[in-house]
N, C-alpha and C positions, 0 to 999 in steps of 0.2 A: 504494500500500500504506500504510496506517496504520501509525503508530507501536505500537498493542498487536499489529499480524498479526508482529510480529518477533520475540514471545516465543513459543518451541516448545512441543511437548507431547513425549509421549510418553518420561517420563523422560529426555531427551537436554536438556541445557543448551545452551543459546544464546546470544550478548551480549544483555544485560538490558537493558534501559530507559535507563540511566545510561551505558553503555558503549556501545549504540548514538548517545547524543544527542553523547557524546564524539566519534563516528565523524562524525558528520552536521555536529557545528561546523568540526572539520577539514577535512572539503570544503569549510563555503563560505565560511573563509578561503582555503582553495589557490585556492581558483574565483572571490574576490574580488582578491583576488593576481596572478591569470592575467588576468583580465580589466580587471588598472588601477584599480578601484575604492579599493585599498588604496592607492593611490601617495601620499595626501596627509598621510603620516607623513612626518616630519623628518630629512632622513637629516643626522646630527652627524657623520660621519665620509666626505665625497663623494670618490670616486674618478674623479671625468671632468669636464667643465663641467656645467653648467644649458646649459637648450637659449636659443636667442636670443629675449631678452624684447620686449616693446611696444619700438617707437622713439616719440623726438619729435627735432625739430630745434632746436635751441638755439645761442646765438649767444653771443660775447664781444666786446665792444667792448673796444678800448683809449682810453690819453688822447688819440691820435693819429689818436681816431677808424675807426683803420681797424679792421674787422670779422674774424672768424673764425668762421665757421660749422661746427658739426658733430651729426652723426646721431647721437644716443645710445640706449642702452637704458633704459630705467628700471627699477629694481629698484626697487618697492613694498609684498614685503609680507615679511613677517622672514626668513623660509628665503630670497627674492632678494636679500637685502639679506647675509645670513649668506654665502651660495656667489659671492656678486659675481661678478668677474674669474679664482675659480681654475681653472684648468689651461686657460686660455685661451694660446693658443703666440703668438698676435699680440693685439694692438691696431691696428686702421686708423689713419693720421695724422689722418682726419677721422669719428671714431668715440671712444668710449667708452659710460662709466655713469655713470647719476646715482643718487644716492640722498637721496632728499628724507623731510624728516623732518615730524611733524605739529606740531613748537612748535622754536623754540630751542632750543639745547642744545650742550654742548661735547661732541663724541664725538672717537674714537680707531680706528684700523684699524689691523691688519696687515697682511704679506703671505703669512700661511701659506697653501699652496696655492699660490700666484701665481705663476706661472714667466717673468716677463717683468719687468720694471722700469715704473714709472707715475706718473706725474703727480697725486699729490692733489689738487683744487683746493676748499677752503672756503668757501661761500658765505653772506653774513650773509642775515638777514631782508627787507634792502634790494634783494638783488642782485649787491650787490658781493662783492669777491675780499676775504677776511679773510686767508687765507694758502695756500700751496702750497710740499707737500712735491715737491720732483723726483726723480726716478728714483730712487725707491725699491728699497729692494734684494730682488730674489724669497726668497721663503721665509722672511724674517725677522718671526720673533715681537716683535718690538722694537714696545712701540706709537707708533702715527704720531698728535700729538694736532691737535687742528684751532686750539688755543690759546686759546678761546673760543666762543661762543655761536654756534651757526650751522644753518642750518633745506635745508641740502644739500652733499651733497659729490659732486665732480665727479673722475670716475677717466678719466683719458686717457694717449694713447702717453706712455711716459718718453721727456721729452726737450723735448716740445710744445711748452711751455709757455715755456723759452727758447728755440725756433727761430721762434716765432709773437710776440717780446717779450709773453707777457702776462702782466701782474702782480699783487701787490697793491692795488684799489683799481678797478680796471680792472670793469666793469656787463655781467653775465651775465642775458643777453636771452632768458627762457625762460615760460613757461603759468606754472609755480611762482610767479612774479616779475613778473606784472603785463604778463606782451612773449609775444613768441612767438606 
């Protein structure tokens, strides 16, 4: 049916042209809505996790040499970088997030959303550890700063980081960085 077969006759009014196209955009958002096509708006206020992103495997050597391997997610693009870790109930001991960045730069997180405690781990432009926050406290708006300039930050179980001794200074072996 055509758009003018929906204007009536016979003295009886009917939705008009205007009021039809109103009718017709509201379907094919409900119907783009229903179908996912809409999902790639920003939701600012998430109530559940993000589903599990791309992995890579990534490594931390210490001064002692010895290695620590783990499976991450990467969060790459601002809304995975936004929802990181929240409502996440666990972290694996050989698991986390990375979030890498396209230049240097001094960034800051919190834990709003977070219901777990986590290991921040700051990484410079070299690879190495510039600093880490440990067990951070869930829920806290408090921002966590990286101190300086740094092109990824590494979110692992609280706690990791002193049961694994890895420190400042310590060469994170990963694609970003030249390994991996």
């Amino acid at each position: 049916m055509s758009m003018l077969a929906l204007r009536g006759g016979g003295g009886q009014d009917r939705p008009g042209l205007e009021g039809c196209m109103k009718l017709w955009a509201l379907a094919l958002v409900a119907g783009m809505a229903l179908s996912g096509v809409a999902r790639a708006q920003v939701n600012d206020d998430p109530t559940g996790p993000q589903p599990k992103l791309r992995t890579e495997t990534l490594s931390i050597k210490g001064d002692d040499g010895k290695v620590h391997v783990f499976t991450v997610e990467v969060a790459q693009s601002e809304q995975e970088q936004a929802y990181g870790l929240m409502f996440r109930p666990t972290v694996p001991a050989d698991g986390g997030m990375l979030f890498p960045l396209d230049s240097p730069q001094p960034v800051q997180f919190w834990m709003k959303n977070t219901i777990v405690p986590l290991d921040m781990v700051f990484i410079r432009a070299d690879g190495t550890i510039g600093a880490i926050a440990e067990n951070t406290v869930p829920y806290s708006l408090r921002p966590i700063s990286s101190n300086g300039p740094v092109t990824a930050t590494l979110e692992l179980q609280g706690g990791i980081t002193a049961a694994d001794d890895i420190s400042v200074g310590d060469k994170v072996i990963a694609k970003q960085f030249g390994g991996g």
